[in-house]
N, C-alpha and C positions, 0 to 999 in steps of 0.2 A: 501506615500512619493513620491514627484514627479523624476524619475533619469534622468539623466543627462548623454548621451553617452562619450564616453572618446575618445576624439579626436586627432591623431598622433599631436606633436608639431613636427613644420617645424622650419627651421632657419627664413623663412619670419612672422617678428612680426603681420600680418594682421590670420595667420594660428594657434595662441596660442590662447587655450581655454581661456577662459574667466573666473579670479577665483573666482570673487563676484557679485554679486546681485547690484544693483544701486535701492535703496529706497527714498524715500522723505523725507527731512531732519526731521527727531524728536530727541530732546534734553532728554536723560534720566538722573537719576537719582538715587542714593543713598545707600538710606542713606539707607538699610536697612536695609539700614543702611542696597536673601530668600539667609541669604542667604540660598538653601534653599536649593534641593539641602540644601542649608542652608545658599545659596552666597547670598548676593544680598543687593544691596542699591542703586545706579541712573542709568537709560541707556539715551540715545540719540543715532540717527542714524543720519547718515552720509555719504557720497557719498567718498567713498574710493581708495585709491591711490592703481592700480595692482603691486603685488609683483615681482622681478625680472624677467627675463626668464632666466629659469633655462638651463644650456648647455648642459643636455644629459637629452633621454624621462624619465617620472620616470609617475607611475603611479596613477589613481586619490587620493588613499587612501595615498601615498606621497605627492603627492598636495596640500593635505588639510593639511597635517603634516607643510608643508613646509612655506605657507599660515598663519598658526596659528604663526609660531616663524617670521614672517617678522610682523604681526599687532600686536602682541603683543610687541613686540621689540618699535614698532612706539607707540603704546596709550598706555601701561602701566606705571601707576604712576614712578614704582619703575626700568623702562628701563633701569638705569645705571647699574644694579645691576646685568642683567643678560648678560651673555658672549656676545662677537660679533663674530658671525661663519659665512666663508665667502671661501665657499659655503654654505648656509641654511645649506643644507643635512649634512653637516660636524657636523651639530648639530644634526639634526631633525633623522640620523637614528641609533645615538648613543640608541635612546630609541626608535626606529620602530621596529614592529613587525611582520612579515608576515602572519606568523597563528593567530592573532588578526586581528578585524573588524573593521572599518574605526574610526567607535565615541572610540571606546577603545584606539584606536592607536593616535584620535588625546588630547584623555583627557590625556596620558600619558606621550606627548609633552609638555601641558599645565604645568602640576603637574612639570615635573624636570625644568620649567622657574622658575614656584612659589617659587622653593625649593631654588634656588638661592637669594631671596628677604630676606631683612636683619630679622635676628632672633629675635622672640619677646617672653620673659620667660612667659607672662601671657597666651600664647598659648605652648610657649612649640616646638613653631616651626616657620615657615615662616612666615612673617608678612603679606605678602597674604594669607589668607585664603577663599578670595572673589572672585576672579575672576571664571571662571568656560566655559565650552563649552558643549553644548547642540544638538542635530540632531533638523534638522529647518523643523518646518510645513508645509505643503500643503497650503499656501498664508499666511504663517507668523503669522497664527494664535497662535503661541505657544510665541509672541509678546504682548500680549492683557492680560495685569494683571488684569484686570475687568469679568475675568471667574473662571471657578473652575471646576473640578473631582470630584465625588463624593459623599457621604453621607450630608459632612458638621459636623460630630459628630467629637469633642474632647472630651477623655474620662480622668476621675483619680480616681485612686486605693484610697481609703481613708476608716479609719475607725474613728465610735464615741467612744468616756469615754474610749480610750484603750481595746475594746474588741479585743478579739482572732483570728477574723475574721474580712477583709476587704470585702468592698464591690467596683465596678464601676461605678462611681459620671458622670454622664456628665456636663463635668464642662466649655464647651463653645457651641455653636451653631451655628455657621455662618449663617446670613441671606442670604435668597434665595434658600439655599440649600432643598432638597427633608426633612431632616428631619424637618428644622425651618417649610416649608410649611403645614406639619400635625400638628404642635403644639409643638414639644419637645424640652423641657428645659432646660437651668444650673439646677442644682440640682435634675435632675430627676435619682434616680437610679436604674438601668439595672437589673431587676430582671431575663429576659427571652431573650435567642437567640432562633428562631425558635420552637423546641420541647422542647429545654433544659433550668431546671426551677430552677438547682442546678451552682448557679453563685458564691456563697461564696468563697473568697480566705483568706486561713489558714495564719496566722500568727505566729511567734514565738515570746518571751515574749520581744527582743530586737525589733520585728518589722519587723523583715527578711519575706521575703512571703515563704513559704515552700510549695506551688504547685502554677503551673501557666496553668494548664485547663483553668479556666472559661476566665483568661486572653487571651490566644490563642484564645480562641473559638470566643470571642467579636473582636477582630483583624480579624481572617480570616471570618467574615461576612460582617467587613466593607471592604473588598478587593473584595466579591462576587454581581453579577449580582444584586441580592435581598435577601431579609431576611425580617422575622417578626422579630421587636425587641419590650419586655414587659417592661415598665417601672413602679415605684413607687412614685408617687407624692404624700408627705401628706397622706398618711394610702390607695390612689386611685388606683385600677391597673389600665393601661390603656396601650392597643397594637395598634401597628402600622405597616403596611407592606411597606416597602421603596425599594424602586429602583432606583439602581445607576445611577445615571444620571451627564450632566455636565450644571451649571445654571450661570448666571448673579449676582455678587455679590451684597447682600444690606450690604453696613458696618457699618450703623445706629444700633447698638444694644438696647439701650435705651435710653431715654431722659426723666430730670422733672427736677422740679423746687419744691424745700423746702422751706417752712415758719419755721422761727425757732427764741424766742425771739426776733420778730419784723424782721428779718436779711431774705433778700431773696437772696438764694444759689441756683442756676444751675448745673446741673447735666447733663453731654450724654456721653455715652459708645462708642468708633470710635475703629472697628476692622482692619480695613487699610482703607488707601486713593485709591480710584475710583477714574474714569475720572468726570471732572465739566461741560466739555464741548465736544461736537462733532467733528465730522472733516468738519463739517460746522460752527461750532461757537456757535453751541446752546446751551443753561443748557442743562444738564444730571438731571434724579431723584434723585442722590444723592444729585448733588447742592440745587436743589431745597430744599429736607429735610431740610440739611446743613442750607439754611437760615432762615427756616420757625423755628431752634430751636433758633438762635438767635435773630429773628423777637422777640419770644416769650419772650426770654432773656429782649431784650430791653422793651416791654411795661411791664412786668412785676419789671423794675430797678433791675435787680438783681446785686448783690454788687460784690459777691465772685462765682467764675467758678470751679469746679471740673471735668478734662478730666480723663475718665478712659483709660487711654491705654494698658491698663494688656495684652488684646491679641494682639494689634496691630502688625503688622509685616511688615507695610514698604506700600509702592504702587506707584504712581505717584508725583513727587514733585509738578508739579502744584497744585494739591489739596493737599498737604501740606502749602505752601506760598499759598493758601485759606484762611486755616485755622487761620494759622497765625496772616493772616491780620483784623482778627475777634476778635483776642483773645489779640492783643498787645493795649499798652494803650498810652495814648495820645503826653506822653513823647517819645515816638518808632514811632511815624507815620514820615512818610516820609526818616526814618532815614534806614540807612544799615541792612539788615537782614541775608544775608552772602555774604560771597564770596567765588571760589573756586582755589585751586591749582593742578597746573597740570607739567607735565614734559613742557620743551621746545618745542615742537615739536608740541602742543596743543594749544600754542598758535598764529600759524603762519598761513599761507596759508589758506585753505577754514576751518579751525579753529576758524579762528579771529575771535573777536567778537563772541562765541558759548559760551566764560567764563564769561561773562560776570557781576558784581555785583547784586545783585538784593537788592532790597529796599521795606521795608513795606510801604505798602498804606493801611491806615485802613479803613475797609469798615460796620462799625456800631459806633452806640454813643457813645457806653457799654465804661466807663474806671473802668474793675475792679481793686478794690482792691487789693487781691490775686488768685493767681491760685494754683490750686492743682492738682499734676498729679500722677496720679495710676498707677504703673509700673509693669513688671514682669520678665520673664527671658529674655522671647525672644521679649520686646520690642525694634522693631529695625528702621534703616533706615527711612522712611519719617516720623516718631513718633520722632526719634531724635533729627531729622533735626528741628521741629517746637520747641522742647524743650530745646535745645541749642541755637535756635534764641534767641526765648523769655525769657531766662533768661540773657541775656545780658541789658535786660532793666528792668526785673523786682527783680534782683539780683544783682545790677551795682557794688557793692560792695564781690562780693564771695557770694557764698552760707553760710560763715561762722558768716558774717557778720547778727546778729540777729535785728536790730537795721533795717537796709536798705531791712530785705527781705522782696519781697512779694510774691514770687513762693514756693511753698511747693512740694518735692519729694517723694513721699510714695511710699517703697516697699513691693514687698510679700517677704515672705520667700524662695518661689525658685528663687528668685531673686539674694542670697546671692551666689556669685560665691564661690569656694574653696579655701582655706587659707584667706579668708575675712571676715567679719562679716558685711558691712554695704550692703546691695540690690544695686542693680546698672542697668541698662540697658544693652541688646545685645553686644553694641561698633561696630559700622559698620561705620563711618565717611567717605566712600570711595564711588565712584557712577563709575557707568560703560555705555558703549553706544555700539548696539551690530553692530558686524561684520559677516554679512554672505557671506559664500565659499562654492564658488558651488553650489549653494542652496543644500547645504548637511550639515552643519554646521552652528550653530552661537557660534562664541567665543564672552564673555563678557570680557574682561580686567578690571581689577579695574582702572580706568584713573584720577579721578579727589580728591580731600578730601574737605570737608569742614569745612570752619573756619568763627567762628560767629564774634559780633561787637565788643568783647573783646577780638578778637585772640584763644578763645579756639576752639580748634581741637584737636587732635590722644587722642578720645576715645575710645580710641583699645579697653579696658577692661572695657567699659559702662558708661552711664554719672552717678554717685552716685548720692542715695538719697540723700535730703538734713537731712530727717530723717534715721538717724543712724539705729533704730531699725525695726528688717523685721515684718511683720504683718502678720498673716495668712489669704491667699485669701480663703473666707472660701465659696466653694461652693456651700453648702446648700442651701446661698440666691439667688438670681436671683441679675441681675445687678441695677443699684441702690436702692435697697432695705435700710435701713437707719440702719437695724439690721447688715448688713456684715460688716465683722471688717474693711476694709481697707476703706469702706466707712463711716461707723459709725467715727475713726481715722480723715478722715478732715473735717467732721464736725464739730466733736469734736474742732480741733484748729479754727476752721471758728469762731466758739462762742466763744473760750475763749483765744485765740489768743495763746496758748499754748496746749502740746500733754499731754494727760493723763497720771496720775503717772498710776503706773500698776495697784495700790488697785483702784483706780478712775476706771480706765478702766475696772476691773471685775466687779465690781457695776455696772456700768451702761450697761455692755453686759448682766447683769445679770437682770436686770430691762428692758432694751428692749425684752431680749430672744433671743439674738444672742449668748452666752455663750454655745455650744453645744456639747464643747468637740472635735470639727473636728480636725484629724491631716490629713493632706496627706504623705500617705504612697510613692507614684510612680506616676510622670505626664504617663499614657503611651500612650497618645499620643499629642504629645508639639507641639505648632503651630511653622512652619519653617520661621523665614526670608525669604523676597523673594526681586526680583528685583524692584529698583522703579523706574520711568522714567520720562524725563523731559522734557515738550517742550517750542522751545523759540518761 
């Protein structure tokens, strides 16, 4: 990380350090809805107003303190809500710490602004729960939500027909990552770390895990330099040695297209939204992919779209309104796709125009029929934002309304928050645009919310399925395989314009051979929300 000397402040204002970075204007976003940390849903940058000069020296790691409650104060959605202290420090060192380190001392700051932001029972606490402040990269690289750390492995604890014993299902894969590049799959399970071949986790008759070894062990290899991990595909052993590395996102998981009495259904799995375009203007290979499945879509006429977004976790809203404008139908072209709101102070001075409304342009033939969207827990932020659009015109009437719908919500079952019963999405309707200080900080504020073409906004606690009942994301199948429940599920209504009774639906998992008994025991390791961004 690059430092930054601490330089005596003078009374002459040409002698005052300097507390931000000056970037080229990018419009972030959302919706993620990481967050991620577990924050995150829109960023944009911005060329920033310096905070006061403060009348006595105070040192860098107050600076930044200080710094945070003046841009937070200014871009936080919920700015009425937190105190006005005047002098900063009157605030900033009620919660400063001296024997704390600068990112501690300024997350600390952040946290008692949030605490102030009006009370929300579905959390339990602050209605901010988004905003967040991060130590800033050596050129901003920690800016760039089209990279990744890591393995790429998400795992879950799951056992079949109620045995005794669970096993660890890899139950996502991110493209690009070291493990997608050797081959390894959803549903491949972990039979082997390194030397050790005893992975089985004990269960109790309620389900309780009663040792968590082999869970530890699979954790602390994805955190290590390298590992052989053994996996079991289909009766196959097959090993692989991985090295942690950090790669280039592909968020194309799968794509096809179904024949099914006569009915052609479309099918692609989008793990977050990538950049579409360069910082010269060019397609990106997501774009590319991106169009080459609806290319395929359209010569093929297909009727009915099914978006799996189970992992999705948020990314760029550009490539959100992409997408969008692919997937709305002929009744939504040209028409409002959201808008956002913001405090006063957002919309003024070098602001203006940054909130702009934004409006679908469609950019394919396709008017489907229906859409069907595959949810999960931590479906967030730029996933929301497209499914919130689009159901303002393919919903026009409520989701309740059976008669007028043609968007279809399907949940998993972890989907089902606590005290609820019906799956629902993340709830992130907030977008942030980052502020760096000092180049030693970026604070994100939660700054803007979005509201679609029928005013719905504050999905604090997820947008609901429109189907009531949770499905199990059963990951034994790989991503649209036609055997997995929750794809088998909009099939199922694609053909018969209604969801299977429950005897329907064991019969026919039972006839495909997706019927296999999967429960999941424990996600243990859940994809995070992240920030999304947005440029105008």
């Amino acid at each position: 990380m690059k430092t930054i000397p601490l330089r005596t402040l003078q009374a002459d204002r040409k002698q005052l350090i300097p507390l931000t970075r000056v970037r080229p204007f990018a419009f972030y976003l959302l919706l993620l809805i990481y967050g991620f940390f577990f924050a995150s849903s829109c960023k944009k940058e911005v060329a920033p107003t310096a905070p006061p000069e403060p009348t006595v020296p105070r040192t860098t790691e107050q600076l930044v303190s200080d710094s945070i409650y003046f841009y937070f104060k200014q871009q936080s959605y919920w700015t009425s809500s937190v105190e006005n202290a005047n002098p900063i420090s009157a605030f900033t060192d009620r919660f400063f710490a001296t024997n704390a380190d600068l990112i501690t001392n300024a997350r600390s700051i952040l946290n008692a602004m949030k605490a102030q932001t009006p009370f929300h029972a579905g959390y339990n606490g602050p209605l901010d729960r988004f905003s967040f402040v991060e130590e800033t990269s050596a050129g901003g690289t920690n800016l760039r939500a089209d990279r990744s750390d890591g393995y790429g492995i998400f795992e879950t604890l799951a056992r079949v027909d109620a045995a005794p014993v669970a096993h660890i299902y890899i139950s996502f894969v991110e493209g690009g990552s070291p493990a997608a590049r050797v081959g390894i799959q959803r549903g491949d399970k972990i039979v082997g770390i390194n030397e050790n071949r005893n992975l089985e986790v004990p269960l109790s008759n309620d389900g309780t895990i009663l040792s968590r070894t082999a869970i530890n062990l699979v954790a602390e290899a994805l955190e290590s330099p390298s590992f052989t991990i053994v996996v079991e595909r289909a009766g196959v052993i097959i090993s692989h040695e991985l090295q942690y590395g950090n790669y280039e996102i592909d968020p194309l998981v799968a794509d096809t297209i179904y024949t099914l009495q006569g009915r052609k259904i479309g099918y692609f799995a989008l793990s977050s939204f990538e950049q579409t375009r360069t910082s010269s203007g060019t397609g990106t290979p997501f774009r590319a992919k991106l169009d080459g499945i609806f290319s395929r879509f359209n010569s093929e006429q297909v009727q009915d779209i099914i978006v799996d977004f189970r992992y999705n976790v948020g990314g760029y809203v550009h490539a959100a309104e992409y997408l969008a404008n692919h997937l709305i139908n002929t009744e939504g072209d040209r028409q409002l796709m959201y808008k956002s709101d913001t405090n006063p102070a957002l919309r003024q001075g070098r602001y203006a125009r940054e909130f702009d409304d934004v409006n679908f342009v469609k950019s394919t033939t396709l008017n489907p029929r229906k859409l069907y969207f595959l949810i999960g827990n931590n479906t967030a932020s730029a996933s929301e934002l497209v499914i919130s659009a689009l159901q303002a015109y393919y919903n026009p009437n409520g989701n309740q309304d059976a008669g007028s719908r043609r968007m279809e919500i399907i949940g998993s079952q972890q989907a089902v928050k606590p005290g609820t019963s019906t799956p629902s999405t993340y709830g992130k309707p907030m977008g942030f645009f980052p502020e760096t200080i000092m180049n030693r900080v970026d604070l994100w504020a939660a700054s803007f919310k979005i509201i679609n073409a029928r005013g719905y906004t504050d999905y604090w606690d997820g947008i609901p399925a429109t189907y009531p009942t949770p499905i199990q994301d059963n990951i034994l199948y790989n991503f649209g395989d036609p055997r997995e429940s929750m794809t088998f599920t909009a099939l199922f209504h694609s053909l018969n314009n209604a969801y299977p009774a429950t005897t329907q639906a064991r019969a026919a998992r039972n006839t495909t051979g997706n019927s296999n008994g999967i429960e999941i025991v424990k996600e243990l390791h859940p994809r995070a929300p992240r920030e999304l961004k947005k440029y105008k």
